[in-house]
N, C-alpha and C positions, 0 to 999 in steps of 0.2 A: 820745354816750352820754346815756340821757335820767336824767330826776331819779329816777326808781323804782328807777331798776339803781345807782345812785349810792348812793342810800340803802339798799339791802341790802346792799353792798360795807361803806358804811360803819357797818353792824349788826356785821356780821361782822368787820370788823379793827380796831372796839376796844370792843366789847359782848365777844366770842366770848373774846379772854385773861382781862380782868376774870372770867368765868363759870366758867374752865378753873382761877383760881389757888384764888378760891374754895370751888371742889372738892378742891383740894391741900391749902387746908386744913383742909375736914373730912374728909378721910380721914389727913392728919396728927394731927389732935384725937382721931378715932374711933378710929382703927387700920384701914386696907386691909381686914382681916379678922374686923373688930369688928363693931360694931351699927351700918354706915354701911350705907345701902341706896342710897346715891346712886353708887354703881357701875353696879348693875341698871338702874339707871333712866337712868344715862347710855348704858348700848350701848345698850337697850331704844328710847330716842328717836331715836339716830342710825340704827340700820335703820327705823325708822317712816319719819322725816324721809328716806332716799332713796329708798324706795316710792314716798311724800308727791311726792317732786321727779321723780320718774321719771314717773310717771303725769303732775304736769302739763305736762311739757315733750311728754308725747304728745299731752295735749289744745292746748297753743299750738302745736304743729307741725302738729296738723289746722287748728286757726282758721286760720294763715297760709297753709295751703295752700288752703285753700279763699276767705279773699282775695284768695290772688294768680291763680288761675282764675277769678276773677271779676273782678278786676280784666283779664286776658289777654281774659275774652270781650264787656266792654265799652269794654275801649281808654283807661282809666282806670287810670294805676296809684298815684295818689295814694294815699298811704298804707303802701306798700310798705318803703317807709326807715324803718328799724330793727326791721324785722322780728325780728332774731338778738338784740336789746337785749329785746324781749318775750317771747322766748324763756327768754334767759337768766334776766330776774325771777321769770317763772315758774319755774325752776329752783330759784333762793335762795330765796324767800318759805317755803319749808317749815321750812330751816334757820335764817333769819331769825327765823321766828316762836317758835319754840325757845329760840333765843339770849335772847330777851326776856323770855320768860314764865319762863325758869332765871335772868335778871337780877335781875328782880321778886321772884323767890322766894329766891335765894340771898342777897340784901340785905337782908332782914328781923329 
């Protein structure tokens, strides 16, 4: 597992509840159906953020695949390990980035 995919995991299982309680309680403070606007804004980012992830896990599915054909037609396959770990970054880095910039703001 390389350091990138470590460090989104580790964005996400203990940035992600700190972000989650602190919405709990401004919609405890506001009212669910007050003047909180951080509802909207919370579905509103999670469908962006898996657009965000969906989209680059197509584009590191093409880079890999067109490394490993090029790696296939020159007999070189260095490089090929952890291909699924670059993947996968690419996957989190949307919702990662999220989690942070909701850390940053909800702690103010």
């Amino acid at each position: 597992m390389n350091a990138d995919l470590i460090d989104e995991f580790a964005v996400l299982l203990f940035q992600a509840p700190l972000v989650m309680s602190s919405r709990m309680q401004d919609f405890a403070f506001a009212g669910v159906l007050g003047g909180s606007n951080e509802m909207g804004r919370m579905v509103t980012e999670k469908v962006a953020a898996a657009f965000e992830s969906g989209a680059a896990v197509n584009v590191a599915l093409v880079k890999e695949g067109i490394a490993t054909a090029a790696a296939f037609a020159t007999g070189t396959f260095a490089g090929m390990a952890g291909a699924s770990d670059r993947v996968a970054v690419a996957a989190l880095i949307p919702y990662g980035k999220r989690v942070r910039a909701n850390m940053r703001r909800l702690s103010e």
